[in-house]
VOSE-454214 format. One record per atom (N, C-alpha, C): residue number from 1; residue in three letters; atom name; x, y, z. Coordinates in steps of 0.2 Angstrom, whole numbers. Last residue first. Layout:
BEGIN
pos_code_site_c1_c2_c3
NUM_ala_CA_X_Y_Z
...
This chain:
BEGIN
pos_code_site_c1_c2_c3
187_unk_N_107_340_1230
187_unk_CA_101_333_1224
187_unk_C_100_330_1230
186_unk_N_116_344_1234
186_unk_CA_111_345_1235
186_unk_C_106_342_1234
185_unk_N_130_340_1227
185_unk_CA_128_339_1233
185_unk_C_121_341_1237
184_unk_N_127_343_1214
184_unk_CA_125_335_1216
184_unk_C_127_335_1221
183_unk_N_129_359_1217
183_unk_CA_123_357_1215
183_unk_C_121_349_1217
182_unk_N_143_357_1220
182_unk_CA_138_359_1222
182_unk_C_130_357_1222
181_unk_N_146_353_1207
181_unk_CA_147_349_1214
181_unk_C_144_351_1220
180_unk_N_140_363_1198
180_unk_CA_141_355_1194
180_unk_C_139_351_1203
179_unk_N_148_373_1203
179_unk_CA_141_374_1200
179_unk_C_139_365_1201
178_unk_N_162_373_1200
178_unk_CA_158_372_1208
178_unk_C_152_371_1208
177_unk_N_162_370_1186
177_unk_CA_164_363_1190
177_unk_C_161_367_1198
176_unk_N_161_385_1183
176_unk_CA_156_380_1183
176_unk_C_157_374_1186
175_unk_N_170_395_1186
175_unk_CA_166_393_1189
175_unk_C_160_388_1191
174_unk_N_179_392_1175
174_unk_CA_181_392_1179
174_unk_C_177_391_1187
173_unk_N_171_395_1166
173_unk_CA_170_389_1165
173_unk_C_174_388_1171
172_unk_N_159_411_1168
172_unk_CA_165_406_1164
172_unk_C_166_400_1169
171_unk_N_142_408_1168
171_unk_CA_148_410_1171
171_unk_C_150_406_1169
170_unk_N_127_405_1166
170_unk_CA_131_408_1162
170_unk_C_137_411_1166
169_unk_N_123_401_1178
169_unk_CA_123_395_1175
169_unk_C_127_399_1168
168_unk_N_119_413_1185
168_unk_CA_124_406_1188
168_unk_C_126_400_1183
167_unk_N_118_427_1180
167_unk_CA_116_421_1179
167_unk_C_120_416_1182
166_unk_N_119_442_1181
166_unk_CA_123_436_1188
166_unk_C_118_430_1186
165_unk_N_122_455_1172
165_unk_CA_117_449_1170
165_unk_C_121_444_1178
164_unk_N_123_473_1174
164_unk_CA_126_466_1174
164_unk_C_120_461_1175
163_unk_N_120_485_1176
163_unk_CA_117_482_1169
163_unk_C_121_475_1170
162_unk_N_126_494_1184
162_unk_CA_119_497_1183
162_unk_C_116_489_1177
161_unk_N_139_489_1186
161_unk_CA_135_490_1192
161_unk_C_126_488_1190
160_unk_N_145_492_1172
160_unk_CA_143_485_1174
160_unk_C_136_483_1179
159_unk_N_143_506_1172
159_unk_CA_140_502_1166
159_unk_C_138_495_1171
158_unk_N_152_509_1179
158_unk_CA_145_510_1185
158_unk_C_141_508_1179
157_unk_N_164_501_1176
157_unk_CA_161_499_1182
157_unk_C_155_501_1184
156_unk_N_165_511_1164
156_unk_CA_166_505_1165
156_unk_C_163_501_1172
155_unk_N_167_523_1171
155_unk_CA_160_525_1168
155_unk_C_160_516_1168
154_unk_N_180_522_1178
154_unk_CA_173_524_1181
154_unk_C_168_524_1177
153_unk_N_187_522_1167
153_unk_CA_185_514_1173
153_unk_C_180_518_1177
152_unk_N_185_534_1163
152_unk_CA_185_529_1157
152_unk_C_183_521_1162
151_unk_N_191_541_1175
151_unk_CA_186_542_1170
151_unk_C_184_539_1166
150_unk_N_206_535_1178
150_unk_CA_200_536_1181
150_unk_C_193_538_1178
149_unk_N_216_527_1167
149_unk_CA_210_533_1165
149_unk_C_204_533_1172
148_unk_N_231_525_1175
148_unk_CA_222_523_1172
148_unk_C_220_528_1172
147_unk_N_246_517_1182
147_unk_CA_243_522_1181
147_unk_C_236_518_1175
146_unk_N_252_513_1198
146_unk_CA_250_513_1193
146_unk_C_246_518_1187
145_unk_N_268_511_1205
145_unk_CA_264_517_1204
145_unk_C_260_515_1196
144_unk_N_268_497_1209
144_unk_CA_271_505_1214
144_unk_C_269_510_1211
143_unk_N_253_486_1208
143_unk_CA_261_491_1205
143_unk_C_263_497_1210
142_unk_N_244_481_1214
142_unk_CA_248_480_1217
142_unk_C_257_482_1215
141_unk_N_231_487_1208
141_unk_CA_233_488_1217
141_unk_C_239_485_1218
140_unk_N_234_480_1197
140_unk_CA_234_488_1198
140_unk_C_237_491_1206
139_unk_N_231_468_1189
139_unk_CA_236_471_1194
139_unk_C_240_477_1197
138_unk_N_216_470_1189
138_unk_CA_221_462_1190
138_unk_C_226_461_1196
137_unk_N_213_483_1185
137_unk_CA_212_479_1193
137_unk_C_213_472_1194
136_unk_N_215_484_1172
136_unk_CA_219_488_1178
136_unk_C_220_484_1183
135_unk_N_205_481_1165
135_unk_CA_211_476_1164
135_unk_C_217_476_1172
134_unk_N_197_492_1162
134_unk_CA_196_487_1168
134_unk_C_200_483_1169
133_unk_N_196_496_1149
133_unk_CA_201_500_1155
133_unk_C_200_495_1162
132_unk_N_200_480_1142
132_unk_CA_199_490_1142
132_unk_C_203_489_1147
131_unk_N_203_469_1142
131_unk_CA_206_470_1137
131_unk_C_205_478_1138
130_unk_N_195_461_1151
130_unk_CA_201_459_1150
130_unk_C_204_464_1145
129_unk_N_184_472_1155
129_unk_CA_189_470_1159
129_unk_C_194_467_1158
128_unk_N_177_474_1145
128_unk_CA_180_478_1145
128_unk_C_184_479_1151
127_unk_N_173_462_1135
127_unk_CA_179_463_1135
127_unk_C_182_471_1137
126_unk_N_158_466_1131
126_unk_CA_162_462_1132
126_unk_C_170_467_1133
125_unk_N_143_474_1140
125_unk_CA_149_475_1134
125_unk_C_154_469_1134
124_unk_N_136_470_1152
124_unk_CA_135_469_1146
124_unk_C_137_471_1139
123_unk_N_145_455_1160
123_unk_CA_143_462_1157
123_unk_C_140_465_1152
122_unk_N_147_442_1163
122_unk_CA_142_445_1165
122_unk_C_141_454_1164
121_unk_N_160_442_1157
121_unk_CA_153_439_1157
121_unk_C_148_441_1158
120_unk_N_171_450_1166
120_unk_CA_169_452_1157
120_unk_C_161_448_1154
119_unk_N_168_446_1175
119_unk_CA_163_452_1175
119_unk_C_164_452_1168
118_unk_N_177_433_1174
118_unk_CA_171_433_1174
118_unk_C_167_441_1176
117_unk_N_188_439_1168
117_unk_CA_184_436_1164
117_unk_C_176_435_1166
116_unk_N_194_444_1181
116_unk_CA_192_449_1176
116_unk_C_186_444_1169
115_unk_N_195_434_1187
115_unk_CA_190_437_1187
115_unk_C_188_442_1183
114_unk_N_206_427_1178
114_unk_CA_199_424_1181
114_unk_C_192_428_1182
113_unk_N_216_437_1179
113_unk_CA_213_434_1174
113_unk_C_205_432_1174
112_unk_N_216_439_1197
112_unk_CA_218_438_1192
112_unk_C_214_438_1187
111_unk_N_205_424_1205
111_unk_CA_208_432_1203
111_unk_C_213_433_1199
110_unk_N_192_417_1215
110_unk_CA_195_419_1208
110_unk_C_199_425_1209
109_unk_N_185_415_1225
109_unk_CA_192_411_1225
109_unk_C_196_415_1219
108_unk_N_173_419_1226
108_unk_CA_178_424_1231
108_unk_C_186_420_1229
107_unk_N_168_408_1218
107_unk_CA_167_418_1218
107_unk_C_172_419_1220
106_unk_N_168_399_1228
106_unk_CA_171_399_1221
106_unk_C_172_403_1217
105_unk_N_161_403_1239
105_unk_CA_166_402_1237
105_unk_C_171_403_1233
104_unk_N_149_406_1234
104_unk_CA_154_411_1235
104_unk_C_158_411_1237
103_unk_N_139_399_1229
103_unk_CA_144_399_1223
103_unk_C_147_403_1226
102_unk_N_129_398_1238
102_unk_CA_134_391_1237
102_unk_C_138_392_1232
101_unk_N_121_410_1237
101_unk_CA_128_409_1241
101_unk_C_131_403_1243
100_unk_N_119_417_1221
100_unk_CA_117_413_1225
100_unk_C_125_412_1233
99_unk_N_123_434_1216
99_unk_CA_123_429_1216
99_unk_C_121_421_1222
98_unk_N_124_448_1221
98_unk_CA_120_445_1217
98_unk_C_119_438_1215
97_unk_N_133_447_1231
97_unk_CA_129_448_1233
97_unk_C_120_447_1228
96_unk_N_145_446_1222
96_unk_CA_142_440_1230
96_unk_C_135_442_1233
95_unk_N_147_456_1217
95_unk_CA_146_449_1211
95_unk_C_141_445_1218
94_unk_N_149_465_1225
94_unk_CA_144_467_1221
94_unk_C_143_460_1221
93_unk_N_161_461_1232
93_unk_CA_155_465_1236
93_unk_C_148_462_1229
92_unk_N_168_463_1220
92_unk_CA_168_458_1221
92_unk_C_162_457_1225
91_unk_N_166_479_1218
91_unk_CA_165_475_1214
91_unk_C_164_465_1212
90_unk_N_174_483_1230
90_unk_CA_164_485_1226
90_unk_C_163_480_1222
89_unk_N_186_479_1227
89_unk_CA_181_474_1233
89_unk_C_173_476_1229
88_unk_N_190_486_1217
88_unk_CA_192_480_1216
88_unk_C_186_476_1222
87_unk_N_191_500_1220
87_unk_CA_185_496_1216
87_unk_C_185_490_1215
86_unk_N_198_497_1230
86_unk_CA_191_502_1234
86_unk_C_187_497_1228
85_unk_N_210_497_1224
85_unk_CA_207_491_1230
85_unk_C_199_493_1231
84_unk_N_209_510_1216
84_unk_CA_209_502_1212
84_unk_C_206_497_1220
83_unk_N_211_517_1226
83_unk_CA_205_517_1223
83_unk_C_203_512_1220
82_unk_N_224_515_1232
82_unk_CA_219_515_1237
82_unk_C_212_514_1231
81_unk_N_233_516_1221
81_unk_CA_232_511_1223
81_unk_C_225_511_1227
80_unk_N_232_530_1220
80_unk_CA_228_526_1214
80_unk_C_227_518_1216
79_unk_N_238_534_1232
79_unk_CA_229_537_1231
79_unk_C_228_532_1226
78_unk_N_249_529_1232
78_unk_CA_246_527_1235
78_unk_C_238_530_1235
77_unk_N_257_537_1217
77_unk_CA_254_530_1218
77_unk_C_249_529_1223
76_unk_N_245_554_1217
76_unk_CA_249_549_1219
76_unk_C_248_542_1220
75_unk_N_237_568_1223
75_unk_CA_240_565_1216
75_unk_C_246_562_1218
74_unk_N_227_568_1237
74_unk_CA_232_568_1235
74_unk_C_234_566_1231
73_unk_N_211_566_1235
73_unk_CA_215_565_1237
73_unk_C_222_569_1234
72_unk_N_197_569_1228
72_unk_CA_200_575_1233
72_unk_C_206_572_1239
71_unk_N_196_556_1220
71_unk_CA_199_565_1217
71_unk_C_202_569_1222
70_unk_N_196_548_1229
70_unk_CA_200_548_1225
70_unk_C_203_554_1221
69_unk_N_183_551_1234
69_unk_CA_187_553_1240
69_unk_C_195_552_1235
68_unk_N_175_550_1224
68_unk_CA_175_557_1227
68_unk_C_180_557_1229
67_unk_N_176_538_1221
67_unk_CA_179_541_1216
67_unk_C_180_548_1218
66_unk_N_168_533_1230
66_unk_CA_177_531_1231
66_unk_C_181_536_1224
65_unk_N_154_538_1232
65_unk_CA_160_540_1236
65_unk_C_169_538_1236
64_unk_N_152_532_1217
64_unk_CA_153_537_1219
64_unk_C_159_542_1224
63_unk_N_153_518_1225
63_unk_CA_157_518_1219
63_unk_C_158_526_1217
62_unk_N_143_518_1234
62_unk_CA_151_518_1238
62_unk_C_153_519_1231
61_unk_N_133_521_1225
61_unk_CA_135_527_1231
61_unk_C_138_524_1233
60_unk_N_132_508_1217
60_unk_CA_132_514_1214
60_unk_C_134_520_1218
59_unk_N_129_498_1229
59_unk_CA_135_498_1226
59_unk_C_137_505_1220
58_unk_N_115_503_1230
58_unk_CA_119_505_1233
58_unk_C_128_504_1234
57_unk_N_108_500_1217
57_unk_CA_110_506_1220
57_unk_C_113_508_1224
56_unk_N_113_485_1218
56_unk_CA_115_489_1214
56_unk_C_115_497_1213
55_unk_N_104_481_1231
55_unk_CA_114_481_1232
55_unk_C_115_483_1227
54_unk_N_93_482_1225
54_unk_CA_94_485_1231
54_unk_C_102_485_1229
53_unk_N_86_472_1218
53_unk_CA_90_478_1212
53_unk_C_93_482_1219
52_unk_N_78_467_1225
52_unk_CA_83_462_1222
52_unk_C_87_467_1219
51_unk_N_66_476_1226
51_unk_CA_72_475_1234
51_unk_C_78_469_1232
50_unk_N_62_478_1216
50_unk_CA_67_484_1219
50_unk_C_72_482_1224
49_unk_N_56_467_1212
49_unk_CA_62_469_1208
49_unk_C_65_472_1212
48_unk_N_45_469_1225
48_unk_CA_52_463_1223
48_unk_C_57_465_1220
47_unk_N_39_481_1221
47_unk_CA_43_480_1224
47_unk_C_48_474_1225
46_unk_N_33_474_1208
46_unk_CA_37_481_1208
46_unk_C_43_480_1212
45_unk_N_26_464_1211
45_unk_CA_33_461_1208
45_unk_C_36_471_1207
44_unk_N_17_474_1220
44_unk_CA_20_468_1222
44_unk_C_26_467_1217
43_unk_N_11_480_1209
43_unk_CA_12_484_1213
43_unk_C_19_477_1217
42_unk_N_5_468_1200
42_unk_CA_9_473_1197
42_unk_C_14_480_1201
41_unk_N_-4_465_1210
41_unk_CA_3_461_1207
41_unk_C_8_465_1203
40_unk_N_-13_476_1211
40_unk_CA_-9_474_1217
40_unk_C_-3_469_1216
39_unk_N_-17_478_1199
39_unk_CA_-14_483_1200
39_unk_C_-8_480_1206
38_unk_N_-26_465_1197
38_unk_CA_-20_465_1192
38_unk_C_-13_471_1195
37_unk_N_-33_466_1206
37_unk_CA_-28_459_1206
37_unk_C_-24_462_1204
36_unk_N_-42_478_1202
36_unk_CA_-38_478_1208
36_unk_C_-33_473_1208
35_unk_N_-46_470_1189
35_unk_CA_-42_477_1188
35_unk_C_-38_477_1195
34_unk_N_-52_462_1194
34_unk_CA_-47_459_1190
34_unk_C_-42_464_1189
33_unk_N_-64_470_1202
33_unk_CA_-58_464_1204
33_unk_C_-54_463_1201
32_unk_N_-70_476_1190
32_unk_CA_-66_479_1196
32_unk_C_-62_475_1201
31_unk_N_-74_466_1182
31_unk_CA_-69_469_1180
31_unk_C_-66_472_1184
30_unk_N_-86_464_1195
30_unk_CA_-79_455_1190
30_unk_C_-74_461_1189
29_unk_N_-91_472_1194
29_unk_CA_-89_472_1200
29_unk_C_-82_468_1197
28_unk_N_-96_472_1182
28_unk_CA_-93_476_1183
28_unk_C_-90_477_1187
27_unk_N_-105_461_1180
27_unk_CA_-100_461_1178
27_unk_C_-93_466_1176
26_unk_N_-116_462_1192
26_unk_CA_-112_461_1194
26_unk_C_-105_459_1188
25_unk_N_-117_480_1191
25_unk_CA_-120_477_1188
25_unk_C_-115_471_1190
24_unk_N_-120_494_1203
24_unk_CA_-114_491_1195
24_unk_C_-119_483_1195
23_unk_N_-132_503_1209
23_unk_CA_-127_499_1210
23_unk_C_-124_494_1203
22_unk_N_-126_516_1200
22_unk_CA_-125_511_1204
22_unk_C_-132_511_1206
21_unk_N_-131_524_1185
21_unk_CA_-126_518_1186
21_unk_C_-122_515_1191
20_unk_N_-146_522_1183
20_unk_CA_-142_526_1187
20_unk_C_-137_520_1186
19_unk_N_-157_526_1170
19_unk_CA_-153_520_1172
19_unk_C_-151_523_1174
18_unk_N_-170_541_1169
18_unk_CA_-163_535_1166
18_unk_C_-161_529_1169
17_unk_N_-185_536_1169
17_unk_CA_-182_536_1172
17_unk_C_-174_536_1170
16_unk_N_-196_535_1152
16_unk_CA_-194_533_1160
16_unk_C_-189_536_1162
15_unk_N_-207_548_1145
15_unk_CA_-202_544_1146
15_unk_C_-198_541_1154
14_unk_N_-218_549_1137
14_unk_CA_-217_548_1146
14_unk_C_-211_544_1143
13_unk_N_-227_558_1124
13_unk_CA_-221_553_1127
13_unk_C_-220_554_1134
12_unk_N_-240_570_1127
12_unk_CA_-232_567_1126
12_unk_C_-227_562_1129
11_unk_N_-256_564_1120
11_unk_CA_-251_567_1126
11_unk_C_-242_565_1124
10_unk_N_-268_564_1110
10_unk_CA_-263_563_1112
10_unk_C_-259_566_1116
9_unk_N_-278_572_1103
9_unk_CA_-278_572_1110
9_unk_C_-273_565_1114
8_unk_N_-277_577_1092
8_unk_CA_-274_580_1097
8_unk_C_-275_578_1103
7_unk_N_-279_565_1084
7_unk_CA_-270_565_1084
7_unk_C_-271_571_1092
6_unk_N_-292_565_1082
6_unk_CA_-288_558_1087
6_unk_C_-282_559_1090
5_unk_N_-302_577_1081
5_unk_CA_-294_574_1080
5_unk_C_-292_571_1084
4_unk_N_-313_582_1087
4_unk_CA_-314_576_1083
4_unk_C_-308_573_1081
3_unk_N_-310_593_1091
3_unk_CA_-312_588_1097
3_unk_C_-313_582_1094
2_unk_N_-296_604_1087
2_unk_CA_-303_599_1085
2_unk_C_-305_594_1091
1_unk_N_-291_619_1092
1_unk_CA_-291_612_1093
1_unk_C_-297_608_1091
């Protein structure tokens, strides 16, 4: 080593300390609250949905147990009658439950034709109430001996169950005039 060389007696770089990364900087904490807000609103409308979608799962296991008890019935008018009525209220059970309760009335008034138009509405296949297998439940529960594809109305029903729209303001027309009067007696 020269004692004359300015280069040797240089030393090596010092370098500093890394950067620790806490404590966060305060626009990290910003993201970390937006993130939290976001996760607990999204956690929130979760459960909301789940407890307005409640009476669909649960009209799904009386619709099960009626078609259980229907099988391990007896082959016969009065088992087909019994299952038809079993789907007939599930079904109306259903509608009234999704729907507001100043239109229950007017819900629970329809039958016949009526009704079946109105789930053919709110379905989301057309016409598998007035013209399928659904057609049954007009006037099924009330033939001496009806006869249906239980399997073909069972998949029909737990279709509707699982995927029906209860718009109030998209319901056949039959329903709308209470809509109308109801409603201007609110205003």
């Amino acid at each position: 080593m020269n004692p004359q060389d300015p280069l040797a007696q240089l030393k090596d770089i010092h370098l500093p300390d890394p950067v620790g990364w806490w404590p966060l900087a305060w626009g990290w904490w910003m993201l970390l609250a937006v993130l939290l807000l976001a996760a607990g609103l999204l956690v929130w409308r979760w459960r909301a949905r789940r407890r307005r979608q409640q009476y669909r799962r649960e009209a799904l296991v009386v619709l099960r147990d009626a078609q259980r008890r229907y099988r391990a019935a007896t082959p016969g008018p009065e088992a087909s009658r019994r299952y038809l009525q079993d789907i007939s209220e599930l079904l109306r059970r259903t509608v009234l439950s999704g729907l507001p309760e100043r239109l229950h009335p007017a819900v629970a008034a329809l039958n016949g034709r009526q009704w079946l138009a109105l789930l053919d509405t709110t379905a989301p296949t057309k016409s598998g109430f007035e013209e399928g297998p659904g057609q049954i439940l007009a006037e099924g529960p009330y033939q001496p001996n009806p006869e249906f594809d239980d399997a073909s109305l069972y998949a029909l029903v737990s279709l509707w169950i699982k995927r029906h729209r209860l718009d109030p303001h998209h319901l056949p027309e039959t329903v709308k005039p209470e809509i109308v009067k109801k409603g201007a007696a609110h205003a």
